[in-house]
Steps between C-alpha positions, in 0.01 A plus 500: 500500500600790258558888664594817295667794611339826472763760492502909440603626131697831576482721226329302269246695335245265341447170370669535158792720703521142704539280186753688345733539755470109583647432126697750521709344852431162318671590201793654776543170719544267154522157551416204388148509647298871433448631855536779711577528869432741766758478845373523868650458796297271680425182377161371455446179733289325272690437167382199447106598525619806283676352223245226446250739312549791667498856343592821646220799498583819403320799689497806189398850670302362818322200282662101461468501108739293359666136612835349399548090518806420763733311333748409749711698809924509527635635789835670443734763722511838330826698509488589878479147622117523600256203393264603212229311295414510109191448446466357117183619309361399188479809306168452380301742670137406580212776582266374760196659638587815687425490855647782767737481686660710816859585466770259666846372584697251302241202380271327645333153477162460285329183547335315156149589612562843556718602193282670182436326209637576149345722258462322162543790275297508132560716229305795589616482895862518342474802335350668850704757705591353832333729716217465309477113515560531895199752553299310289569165685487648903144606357443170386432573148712263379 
């Protein structure tokens, strides 16, 4: 069974701020394969649920709005000999339908049922501010 993480974006500022700071650490790490990783201490118990389809959710000012796919975890000891985890993102950034969400500690677990679906964007929803799109959809006009 796939899970997702659902984890706080500090200091992100919207949905496009999200995008272009994932190709920008992308375009940092290199490599072979285009990713970008985020570290945390603790290590997530259920890699294999997580890397089999799993994404991790971004919450954007108090509201889960974007995903991410997991594409794999490497543990590694940083420079002061404490165990660390890189988690490897695809930098393709995904919106998804803004739902709230309460402020919180590290990341937690979303199940498949409960994580929101993807917003297919067409041309005219492209050209629509963020804030714009996300009071128009928590009103359920679109």
């Amino acid at each position: 069974m796939t899970v997702h993480l659902l984890k706080l974006a500090v200091g992100v500022a919207s949905l496009d701020d999200m995008r272009e700071r994932a190709a920008f650490r992308a375009a940092e790490r290199g490599g072979d394969v285009p990713a970008m990783a985020i570290t945390t201490r603790m290590a997530p118990k259920r890699v294999d649920e997580l890397v089999n389809g799993g994404s991790l959710y971004w919450v954007i000012k108090g509201s889960v709005q974007a995903r991410q796919r997991i594409l794999g975890l490497e543990p590694f000891t940083d420079n002061t000999g404490i165990g660390r985890v890189s988690i490897l993102l695809d930098p393709e950034v995904f919106a998804v339908r803004p739902r709230p969400c309460r402020p919180f500690q590290g990341w937690r677990y979303l199940r498949a049922d409960e994580a929101p679906a993807d917003i297919v964007l067409g041309a005219v929803d492209e050209a629509m501010p963020d804030a714009m799109r996300r009071d128009l959809m928590e009103l359920c006009l679109i």
